[in-house]
N, C-alpha and C positions, 0 to 999 in steps of 0.2 A: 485418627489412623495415620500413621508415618506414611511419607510416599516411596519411601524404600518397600514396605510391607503389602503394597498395594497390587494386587493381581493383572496380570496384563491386562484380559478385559477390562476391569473398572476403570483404570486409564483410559483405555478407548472407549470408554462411554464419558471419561467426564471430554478428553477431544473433544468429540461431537459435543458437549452441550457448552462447551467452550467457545464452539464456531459460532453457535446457532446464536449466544447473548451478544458475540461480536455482529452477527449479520442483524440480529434484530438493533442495534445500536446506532447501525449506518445510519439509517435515515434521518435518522436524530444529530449524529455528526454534521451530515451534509446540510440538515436542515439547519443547524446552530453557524454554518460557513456563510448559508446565503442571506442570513438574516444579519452578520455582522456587514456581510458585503451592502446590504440595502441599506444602512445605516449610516455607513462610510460615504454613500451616495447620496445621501441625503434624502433618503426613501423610506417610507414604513416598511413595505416589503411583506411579504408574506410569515405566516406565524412559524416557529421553532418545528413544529409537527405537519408542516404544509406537503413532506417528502412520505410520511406515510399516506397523507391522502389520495397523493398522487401513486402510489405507487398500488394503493388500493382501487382508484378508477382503472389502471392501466391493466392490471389482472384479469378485470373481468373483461375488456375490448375483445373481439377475435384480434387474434394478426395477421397482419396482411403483406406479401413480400410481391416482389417485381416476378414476374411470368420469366423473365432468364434465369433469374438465380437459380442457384442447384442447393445440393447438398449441406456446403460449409456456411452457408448463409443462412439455412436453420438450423444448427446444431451449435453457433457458434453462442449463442448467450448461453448455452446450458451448460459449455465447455470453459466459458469466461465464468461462471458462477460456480462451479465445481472445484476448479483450480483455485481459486479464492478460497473457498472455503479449508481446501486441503491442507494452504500454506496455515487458514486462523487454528486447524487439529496440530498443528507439529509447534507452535509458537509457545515459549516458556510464559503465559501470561499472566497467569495465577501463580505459577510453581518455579520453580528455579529450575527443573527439569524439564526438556520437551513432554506434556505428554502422549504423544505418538511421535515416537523415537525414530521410526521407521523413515519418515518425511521431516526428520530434524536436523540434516545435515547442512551448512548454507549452502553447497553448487545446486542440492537439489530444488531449493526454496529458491534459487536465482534461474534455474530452468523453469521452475514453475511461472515467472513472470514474464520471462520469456516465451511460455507457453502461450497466456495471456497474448500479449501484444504478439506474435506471430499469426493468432486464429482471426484477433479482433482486425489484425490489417487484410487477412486472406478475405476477410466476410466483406470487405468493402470491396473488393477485387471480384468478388462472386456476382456482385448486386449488378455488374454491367453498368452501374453509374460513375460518371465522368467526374463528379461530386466527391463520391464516396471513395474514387481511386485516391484522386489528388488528396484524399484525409489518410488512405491507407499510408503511401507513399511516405507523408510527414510525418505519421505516427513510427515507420521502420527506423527514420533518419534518426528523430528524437532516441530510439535504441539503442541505436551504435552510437549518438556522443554519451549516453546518460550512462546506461550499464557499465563499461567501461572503470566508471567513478565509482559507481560502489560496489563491482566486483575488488578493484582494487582496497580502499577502505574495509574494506570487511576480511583482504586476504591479510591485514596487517596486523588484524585483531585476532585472527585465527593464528598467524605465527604465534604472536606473540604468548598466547593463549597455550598453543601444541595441541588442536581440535578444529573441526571445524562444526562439529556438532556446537546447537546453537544452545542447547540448553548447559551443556560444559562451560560456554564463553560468557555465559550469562550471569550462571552459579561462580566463576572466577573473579569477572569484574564484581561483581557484586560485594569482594574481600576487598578491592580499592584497584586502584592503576599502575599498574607494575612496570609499565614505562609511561611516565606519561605526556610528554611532548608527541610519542608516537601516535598516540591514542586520541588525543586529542586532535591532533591533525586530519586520524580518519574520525573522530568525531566530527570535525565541520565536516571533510566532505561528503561522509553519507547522508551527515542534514543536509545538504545543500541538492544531493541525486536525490533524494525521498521527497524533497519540497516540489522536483520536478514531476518525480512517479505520481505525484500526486493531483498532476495537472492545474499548477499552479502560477497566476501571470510571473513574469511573460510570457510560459511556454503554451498559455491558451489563453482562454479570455472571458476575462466575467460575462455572466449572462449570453452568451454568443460564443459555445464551447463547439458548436457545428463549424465554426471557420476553420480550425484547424485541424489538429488528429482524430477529433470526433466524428470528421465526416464521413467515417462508415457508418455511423448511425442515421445518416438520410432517412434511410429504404425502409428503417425496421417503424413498426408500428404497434398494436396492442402490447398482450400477454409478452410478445419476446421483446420488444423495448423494456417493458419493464423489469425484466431480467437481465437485460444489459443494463441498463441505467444503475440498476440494485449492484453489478456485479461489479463495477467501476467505483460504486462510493464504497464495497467492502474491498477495491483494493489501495482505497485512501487511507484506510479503519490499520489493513492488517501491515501497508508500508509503514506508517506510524507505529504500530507496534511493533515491529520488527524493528527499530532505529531505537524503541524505547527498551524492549527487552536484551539488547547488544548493548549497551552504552548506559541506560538508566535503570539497572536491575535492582531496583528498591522497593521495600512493601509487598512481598512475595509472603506465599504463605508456605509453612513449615510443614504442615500435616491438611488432611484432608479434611477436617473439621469442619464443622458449619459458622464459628465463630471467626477461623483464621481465614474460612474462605470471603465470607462476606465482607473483612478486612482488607481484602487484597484484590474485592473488585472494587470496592469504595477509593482502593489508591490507584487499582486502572484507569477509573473512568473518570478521576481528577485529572491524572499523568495526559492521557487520550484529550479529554477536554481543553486543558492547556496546549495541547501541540494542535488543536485544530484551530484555535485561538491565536496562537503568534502565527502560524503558516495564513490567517486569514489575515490580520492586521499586516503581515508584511505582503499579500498578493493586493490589497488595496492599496498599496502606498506606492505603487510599481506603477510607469507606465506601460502601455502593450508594445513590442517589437517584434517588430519583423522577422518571420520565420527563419530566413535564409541567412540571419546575420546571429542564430542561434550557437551555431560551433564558438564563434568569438567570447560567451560568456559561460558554454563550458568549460573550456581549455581552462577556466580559472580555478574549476573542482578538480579536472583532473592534474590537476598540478599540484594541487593543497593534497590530494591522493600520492603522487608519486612524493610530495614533499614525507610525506607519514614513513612513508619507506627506507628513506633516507634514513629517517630520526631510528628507525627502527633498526638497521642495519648500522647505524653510530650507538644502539646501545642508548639513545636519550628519551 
């Protein structure tokens, strides 16, 4: 079946089962990061499937939160997992098209991240932990230098493009690079902001992600840890795919077919597998720095960003 011919609902149900192969996939991403990271450390390290086990002890815990906390402090994993999931329905992943059009434009897919990091810093602010503040805090800062970079990066590609629907810009590049010194420039810097979204060293820290942005997660415990934890590795799953679907729109399928389909998760979950692969090879090769001297090694994306614009506004 052509995806032109395809009825509005059936789109919204293949979304939804679109999300749910991305969400079931995380654990596996994350689990394939920490097992190269133990390697790199000269450690066996836990098995490739260690993140579903955990995330299967963690379900059945009750959860337990602090006697101050209110309202934003439970609702927040359900809000951080929701949002995730909404950006993986609108993402061109299989198709060259968004399919749910509706959440496929990029300011909305960059509000939704922002949604994200806005709840996830409120919930540490909620806990009444001194911890969990100081994590909210660093997690705001890291916002305003990183977003920035690949708002920019991405508004270069939408000029250049005339959309900013992602599945338009995806289905375009996908015909080749129509400027491409421009494109390429926002190519590094949105890898360079997505390597960050992804909480990747320097901007956190192997094994010991509680030191820095993550320390709103102190307080949380069971069942809602494990839906924050889950909902952080699907927004490593769906930044990576959003960098790949903008930039590397290849091995998409043509029609809705079971042939073309299964064609074109076999080249997702190559594509996805290699970007968790160099993003982990280069965060072990890193050493950790210093939160507060972080603007210093932005300023370098968002420059390779304003440089994109240049090239773009020179026509190169």
């Amino acid at each position: 079946m052509l995806i032109q011919q395809t009825p509005e609902w059936g789109m919204g149900l293949f979304a939804v089962c679109q999300a749910v192969i991305l969400l079931a996939l995380t654990p596996l991403m994350t689990g394939i990061s920490r097992q190269i990271r133990a390697r790199m450390h000269s450690r066996r390290g836990p098995g490739i499937l260690q993140d579903y086990r955990d995330l299967n002890k963690l379900l059945k815990r009750q959860p337990v939160g602090p006697v101050q906390s209110g309202a934003m402090f439970r609702v927040m994993p359900w809000i951080l997992l929701s949002s995730m999931l909404l950006v993986a329905m609108a993402l061109p992943v299989f198709t060259q098209t968004s399919p749910f059009g509706g959440a496929g434009d990029l300011i909305t897919l960059l509000y939704l991240f922002a949604l994200f990091r806005f709840f996830f810093a409120l919930s540490g602010l909620d806990s009444s932990s001194s911890f969990a503040g100081i994590g909210a805090s660093r997690e705001l800062t890291l916002g305003i230098l990183v977003e920035p970079i690949l708002i920019l990066g991405l508004l270069v590609v939408a000029l250049i493009v005339g959309s900013t629907n992602i599945g338009t810009i995806s289905a375009a590049l996908s015909q080749g690079w129509s400027s491409p010194l421009a494109i390429f420039m926002a190519f590094l810097a949105c890898g360079f902001a997505s390597f960050i979204e992804m909480g990747k060293i320097p901007f956190d820290v192997a094994e010991a992600e509680q030191e820095l942005q993550e320390g709103p997660l102190t307080e949380y415990s069971g069942s809602d840890f494990a839906l924050v934890k889950w909902g952080i590795g699907l927004k490593q799953v769906v930044v990576a795919e959003m960098f790949l679907a903008v930039f590397l729109p290849f091995g998409k399928a043509a029609s809705l077919t079971p042939g073309a389909l299964l064609l074109a998760l076999g080249v997702m979950f190559i594509k996805l597998l290699v970007v968790f692969v160099l993003a982990s090879l280069v965060e072990n090769s890193l050493a950790r720095g210093r939160f507060l001297l972080t603007h210093h090694v932005t300023w370098l994306g968002f420059g390779v960003s304003a440089l994109a614009f240049v090239f773009y506004f020179t026509g190169l």
